[in-house]
N, CA, C and O atoms as a DFTB+ gen file, in Angstrom:
380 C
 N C O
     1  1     -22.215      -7.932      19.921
     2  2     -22.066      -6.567      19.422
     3  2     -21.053      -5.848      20.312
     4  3     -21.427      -5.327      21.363
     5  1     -19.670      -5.804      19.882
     6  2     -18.428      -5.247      20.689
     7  2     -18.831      -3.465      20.538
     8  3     -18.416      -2.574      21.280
     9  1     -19.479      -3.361      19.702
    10  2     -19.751      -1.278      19.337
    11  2     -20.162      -1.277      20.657
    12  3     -19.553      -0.613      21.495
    13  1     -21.166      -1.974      20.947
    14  2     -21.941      -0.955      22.535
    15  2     -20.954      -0.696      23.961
    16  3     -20.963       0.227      24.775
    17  1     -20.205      -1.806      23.876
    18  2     -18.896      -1.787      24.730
    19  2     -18.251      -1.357      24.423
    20  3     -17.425      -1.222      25.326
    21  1     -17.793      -0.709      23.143
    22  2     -16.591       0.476      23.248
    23  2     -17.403       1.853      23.088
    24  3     -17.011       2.999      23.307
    25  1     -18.613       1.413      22.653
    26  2     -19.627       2.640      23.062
    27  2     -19.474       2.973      24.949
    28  3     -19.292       4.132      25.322
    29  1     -19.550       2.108      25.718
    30  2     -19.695       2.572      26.615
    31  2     -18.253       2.599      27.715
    32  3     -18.353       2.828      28.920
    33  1     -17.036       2.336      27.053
    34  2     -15.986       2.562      27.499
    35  2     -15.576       4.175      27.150
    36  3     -15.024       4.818      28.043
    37  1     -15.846       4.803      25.876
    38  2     -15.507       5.964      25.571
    39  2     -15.843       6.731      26.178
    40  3     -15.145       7.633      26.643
    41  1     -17.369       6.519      26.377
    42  2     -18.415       7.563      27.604
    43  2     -17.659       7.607      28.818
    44  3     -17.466       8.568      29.564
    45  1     -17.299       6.540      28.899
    46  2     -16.596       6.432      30.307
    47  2     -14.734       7.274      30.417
    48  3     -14.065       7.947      31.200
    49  1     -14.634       6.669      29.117
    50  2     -13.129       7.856      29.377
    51  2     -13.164       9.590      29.475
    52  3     -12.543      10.353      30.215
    53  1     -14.323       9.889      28.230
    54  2     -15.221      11.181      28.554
    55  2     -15.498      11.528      29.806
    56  3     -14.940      12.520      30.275
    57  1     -16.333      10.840      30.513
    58  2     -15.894      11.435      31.875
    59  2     -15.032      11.412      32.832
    60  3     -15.072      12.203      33.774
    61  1     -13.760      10.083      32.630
    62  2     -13.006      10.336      33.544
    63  2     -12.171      12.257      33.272
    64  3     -12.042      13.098      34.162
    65  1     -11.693      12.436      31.534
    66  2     -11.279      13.222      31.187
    67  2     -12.214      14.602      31.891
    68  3     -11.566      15.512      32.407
    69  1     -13.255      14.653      31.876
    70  2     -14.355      15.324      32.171
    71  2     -13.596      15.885      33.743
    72  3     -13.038      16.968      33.919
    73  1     -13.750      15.004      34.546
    74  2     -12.856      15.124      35.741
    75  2     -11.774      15.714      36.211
    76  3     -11.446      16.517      37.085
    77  1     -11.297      15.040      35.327
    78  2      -9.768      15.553      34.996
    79  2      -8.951      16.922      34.777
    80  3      -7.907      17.359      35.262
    81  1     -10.185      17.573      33.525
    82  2     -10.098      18.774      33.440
    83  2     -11.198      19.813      33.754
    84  3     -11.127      20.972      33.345
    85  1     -12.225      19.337      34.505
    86  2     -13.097      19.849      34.658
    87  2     -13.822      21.097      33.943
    88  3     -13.995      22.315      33.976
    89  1     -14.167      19.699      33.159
    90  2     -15.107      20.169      32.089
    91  2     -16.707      19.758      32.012
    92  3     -16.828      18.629      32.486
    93  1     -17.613      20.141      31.699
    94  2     -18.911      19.893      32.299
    95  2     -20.079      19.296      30.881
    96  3     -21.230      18.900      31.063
    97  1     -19.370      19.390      29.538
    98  2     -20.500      19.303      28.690
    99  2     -19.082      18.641      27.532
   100  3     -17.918      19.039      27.514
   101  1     -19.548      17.833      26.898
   102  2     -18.807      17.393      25.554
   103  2     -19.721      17.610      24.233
   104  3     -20.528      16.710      24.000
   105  1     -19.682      18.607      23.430
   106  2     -20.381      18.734      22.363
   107  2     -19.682      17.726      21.106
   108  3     -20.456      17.034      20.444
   109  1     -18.668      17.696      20.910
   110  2     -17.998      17.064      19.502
   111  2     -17.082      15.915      19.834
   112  3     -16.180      16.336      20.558
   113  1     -16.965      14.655      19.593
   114  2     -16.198      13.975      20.031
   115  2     -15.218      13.174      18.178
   116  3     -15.923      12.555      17.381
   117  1     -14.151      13.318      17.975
   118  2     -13.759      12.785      17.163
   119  2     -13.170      11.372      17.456
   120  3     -12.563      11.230      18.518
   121  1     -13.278      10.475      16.735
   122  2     -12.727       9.213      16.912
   123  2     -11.939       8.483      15.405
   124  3     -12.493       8.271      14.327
   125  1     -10.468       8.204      15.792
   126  2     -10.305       7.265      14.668
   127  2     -10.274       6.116      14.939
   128  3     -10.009       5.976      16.133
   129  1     -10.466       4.855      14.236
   130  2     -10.771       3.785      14.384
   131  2      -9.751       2.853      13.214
   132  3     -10.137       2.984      12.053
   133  1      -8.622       2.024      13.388
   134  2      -7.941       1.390      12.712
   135  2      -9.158      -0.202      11.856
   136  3      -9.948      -1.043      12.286
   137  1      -8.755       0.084      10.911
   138  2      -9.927      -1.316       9.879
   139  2      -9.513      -2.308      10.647
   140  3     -10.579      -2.733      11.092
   141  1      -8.411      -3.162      11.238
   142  2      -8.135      -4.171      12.010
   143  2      -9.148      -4.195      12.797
   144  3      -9.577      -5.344      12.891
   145  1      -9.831      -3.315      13.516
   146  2     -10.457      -3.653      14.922
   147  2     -11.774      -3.677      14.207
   148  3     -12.615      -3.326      15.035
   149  1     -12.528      -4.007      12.691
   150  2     -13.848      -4.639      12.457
   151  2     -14.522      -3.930      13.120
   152  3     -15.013      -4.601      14.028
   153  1     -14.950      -2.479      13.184
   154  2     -15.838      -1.840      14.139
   155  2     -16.936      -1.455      13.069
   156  3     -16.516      -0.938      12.033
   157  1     -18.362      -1.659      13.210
   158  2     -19.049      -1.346      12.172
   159  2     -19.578       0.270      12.759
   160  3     -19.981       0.537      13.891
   161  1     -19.415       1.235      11.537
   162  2     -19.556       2.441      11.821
   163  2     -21.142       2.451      12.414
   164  3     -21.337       2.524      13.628
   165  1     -22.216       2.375      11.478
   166  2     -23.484       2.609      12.315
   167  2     -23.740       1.958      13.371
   168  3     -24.645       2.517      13.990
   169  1     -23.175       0.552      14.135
   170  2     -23.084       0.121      15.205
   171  2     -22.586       0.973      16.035
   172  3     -23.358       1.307      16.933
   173  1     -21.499       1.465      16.041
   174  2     -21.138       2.487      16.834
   175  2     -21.386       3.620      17.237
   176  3     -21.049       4.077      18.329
   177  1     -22.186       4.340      16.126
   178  2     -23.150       5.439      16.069
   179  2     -24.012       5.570      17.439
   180  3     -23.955       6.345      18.393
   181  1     -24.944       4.320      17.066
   182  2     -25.869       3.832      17.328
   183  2     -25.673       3.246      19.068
   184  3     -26.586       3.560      19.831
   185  1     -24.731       2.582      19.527
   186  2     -23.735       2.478      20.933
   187  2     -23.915       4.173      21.750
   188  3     -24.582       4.623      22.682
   189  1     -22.972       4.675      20.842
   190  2     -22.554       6.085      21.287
   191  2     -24.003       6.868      21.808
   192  3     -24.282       7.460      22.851
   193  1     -24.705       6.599      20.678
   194  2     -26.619       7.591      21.139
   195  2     -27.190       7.018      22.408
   196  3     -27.814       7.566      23.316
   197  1     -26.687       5.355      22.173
   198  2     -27.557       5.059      23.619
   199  2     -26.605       4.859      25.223
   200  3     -27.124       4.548      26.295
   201  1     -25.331       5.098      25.025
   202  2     -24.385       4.961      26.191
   203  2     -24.460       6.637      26.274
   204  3     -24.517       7.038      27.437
   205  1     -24.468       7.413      25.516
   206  2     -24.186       8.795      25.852
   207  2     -25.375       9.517      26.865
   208  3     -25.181      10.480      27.606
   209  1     -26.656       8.771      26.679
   210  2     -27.585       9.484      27.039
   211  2     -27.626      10.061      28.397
   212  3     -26.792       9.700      29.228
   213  1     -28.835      11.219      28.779
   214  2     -27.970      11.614      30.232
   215  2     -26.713      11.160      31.204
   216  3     -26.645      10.638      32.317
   217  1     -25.358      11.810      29.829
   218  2     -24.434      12.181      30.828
   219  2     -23.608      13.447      29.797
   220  3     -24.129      13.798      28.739
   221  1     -22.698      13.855      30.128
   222  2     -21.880      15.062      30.160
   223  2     -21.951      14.730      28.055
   224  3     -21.699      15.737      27.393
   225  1     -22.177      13.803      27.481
   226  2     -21.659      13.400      26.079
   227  2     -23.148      13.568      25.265
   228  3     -23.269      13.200      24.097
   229  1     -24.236      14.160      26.023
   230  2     -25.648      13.532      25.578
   231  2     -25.803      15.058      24.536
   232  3     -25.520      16.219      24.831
   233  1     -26.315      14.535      23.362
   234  2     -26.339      15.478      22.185
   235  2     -25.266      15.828      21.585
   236  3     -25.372      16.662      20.686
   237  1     -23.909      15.269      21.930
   238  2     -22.879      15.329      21.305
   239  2     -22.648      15.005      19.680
   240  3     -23.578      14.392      19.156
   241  1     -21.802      15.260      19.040
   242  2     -21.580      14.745      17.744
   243  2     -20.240      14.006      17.803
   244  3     -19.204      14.385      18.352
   245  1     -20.450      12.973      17.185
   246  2     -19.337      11.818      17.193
   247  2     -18.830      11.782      15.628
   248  3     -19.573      11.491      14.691
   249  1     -17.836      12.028      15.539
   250  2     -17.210      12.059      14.385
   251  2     -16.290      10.586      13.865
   252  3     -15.101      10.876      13.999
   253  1     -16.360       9.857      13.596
   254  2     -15.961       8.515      13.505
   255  2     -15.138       8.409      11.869
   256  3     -15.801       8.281      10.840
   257  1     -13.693       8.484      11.870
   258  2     -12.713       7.841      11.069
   259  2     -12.690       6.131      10.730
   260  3     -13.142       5.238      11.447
   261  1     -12.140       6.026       9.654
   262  2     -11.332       4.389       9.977
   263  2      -9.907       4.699       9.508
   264  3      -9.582       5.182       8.423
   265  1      -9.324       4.430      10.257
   266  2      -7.643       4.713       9.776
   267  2      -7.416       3.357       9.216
   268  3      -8.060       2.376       9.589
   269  1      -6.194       3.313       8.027
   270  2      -6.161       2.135       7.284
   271  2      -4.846       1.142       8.113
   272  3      -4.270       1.560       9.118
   273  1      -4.643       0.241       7.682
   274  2      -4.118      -0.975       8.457
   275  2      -2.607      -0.118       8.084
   276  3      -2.671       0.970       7.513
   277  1      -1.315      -0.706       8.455
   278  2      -0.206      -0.601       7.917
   279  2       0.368      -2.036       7.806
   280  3       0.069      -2.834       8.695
   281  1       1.042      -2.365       6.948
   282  2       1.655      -3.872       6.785
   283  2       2.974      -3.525       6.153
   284  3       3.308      -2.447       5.660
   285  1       3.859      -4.965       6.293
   286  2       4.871      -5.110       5.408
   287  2       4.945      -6.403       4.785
   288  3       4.796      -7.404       5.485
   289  1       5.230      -6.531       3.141
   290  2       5.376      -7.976       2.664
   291  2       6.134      -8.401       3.206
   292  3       7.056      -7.671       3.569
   293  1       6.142      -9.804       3.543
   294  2       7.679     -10.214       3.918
   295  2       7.977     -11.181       3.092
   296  3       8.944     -11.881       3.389
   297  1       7.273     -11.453       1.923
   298  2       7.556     -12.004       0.079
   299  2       8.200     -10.688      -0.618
   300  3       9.364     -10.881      -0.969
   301  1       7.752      -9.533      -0.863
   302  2       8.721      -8.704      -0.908
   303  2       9.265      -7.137      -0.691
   304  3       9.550      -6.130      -1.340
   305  1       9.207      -7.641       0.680
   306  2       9.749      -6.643       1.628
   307  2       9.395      -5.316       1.240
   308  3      10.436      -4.671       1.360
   309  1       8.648      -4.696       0.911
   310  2       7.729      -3.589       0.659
   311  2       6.358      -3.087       1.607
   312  3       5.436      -3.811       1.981
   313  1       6.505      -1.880       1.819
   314  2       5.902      -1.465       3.165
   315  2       4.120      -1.120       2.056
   316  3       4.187      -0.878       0.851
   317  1       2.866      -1.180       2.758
   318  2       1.703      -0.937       1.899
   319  2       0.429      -1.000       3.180
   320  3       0.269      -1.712       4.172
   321  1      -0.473       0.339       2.455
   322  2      -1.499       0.611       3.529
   323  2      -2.722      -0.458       2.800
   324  3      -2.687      -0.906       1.654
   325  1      -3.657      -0.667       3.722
   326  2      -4.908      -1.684       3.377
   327  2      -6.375      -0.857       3.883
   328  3      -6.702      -0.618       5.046
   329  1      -7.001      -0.570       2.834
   330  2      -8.606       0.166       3.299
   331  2      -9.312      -1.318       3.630
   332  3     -10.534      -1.263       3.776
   333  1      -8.839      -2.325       3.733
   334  2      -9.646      -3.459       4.216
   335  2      -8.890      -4.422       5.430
   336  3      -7.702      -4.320       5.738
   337  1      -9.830      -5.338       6.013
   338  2      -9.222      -5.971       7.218
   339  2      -8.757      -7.213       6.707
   340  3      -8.683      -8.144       7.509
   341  1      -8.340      -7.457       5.195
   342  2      -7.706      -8.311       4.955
   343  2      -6.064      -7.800       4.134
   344  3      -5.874      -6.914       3.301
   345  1      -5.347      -8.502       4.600
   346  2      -4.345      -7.834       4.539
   347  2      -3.332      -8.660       2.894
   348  3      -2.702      -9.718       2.888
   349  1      -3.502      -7.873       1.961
   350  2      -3.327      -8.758       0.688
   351  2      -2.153      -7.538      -0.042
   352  3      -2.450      -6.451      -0.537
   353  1      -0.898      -8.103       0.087
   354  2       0.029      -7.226      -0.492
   355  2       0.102      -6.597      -1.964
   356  3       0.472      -7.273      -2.924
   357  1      -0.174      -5.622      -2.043
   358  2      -0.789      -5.017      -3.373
   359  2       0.152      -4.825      -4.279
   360  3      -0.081      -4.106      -5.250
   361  1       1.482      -5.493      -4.089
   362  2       2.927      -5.322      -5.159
   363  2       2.812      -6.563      -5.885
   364  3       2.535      -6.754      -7.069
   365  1       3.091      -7.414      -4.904
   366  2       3.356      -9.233      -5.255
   367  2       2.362     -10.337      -5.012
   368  3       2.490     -11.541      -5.233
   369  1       0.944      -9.409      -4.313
   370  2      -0.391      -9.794      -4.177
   371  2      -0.709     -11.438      -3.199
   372  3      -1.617     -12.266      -3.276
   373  1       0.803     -11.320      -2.136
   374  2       0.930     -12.540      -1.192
   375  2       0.515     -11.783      -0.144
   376  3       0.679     -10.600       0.154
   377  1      -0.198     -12.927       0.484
   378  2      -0.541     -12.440       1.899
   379  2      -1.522     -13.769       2.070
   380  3      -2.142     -13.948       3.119
């Protein structure tokens, strides 16, 4: 389960940032997430509730995107976005 580890890398950039700007409480955290990186949303949810707990992120709201892939055919050379992690050219349908 890679969610709990980027669950608990984020917490961790949260507070370096925390530091940084000295800031003491994180209520809202937005995140986008590219479909390539297979991140399952309620896994991550679920990461985030239990890495966040007593620290600066605890009761926060996590707002979680998936941004879509970008590709180019190179059958025919046409640029096309993908809501999935398989990447299937939607002109000439090679990939």
């Amino acid at each position: 389960m890679h969610e709990l580890a980027l669950a608990q890398n984020i917490i961790e950039l949260l507070e370096e940032q925390a530091v940084n700007h000295q800031f003491s409480k994180v209520k809202q955290v937005w995140l986008e997430i590219g479909v390539m990186a297979c991140v399952e949303v309620p896994a991550l949810h679920f990461g985030l509730d239990v890495a966040s707990r007593h620290t600066l992120a605890d009761n926060a709201s996590f707002h979680i995107t998936i941004a879509p892939a970008q590709g180019w055919c190179l059958s025919c050379n046409q640029p096309f976005t993908s809501q999935t992690s398989t990447l299937c050219c939607p002109f000439c349908h090679s990939g």
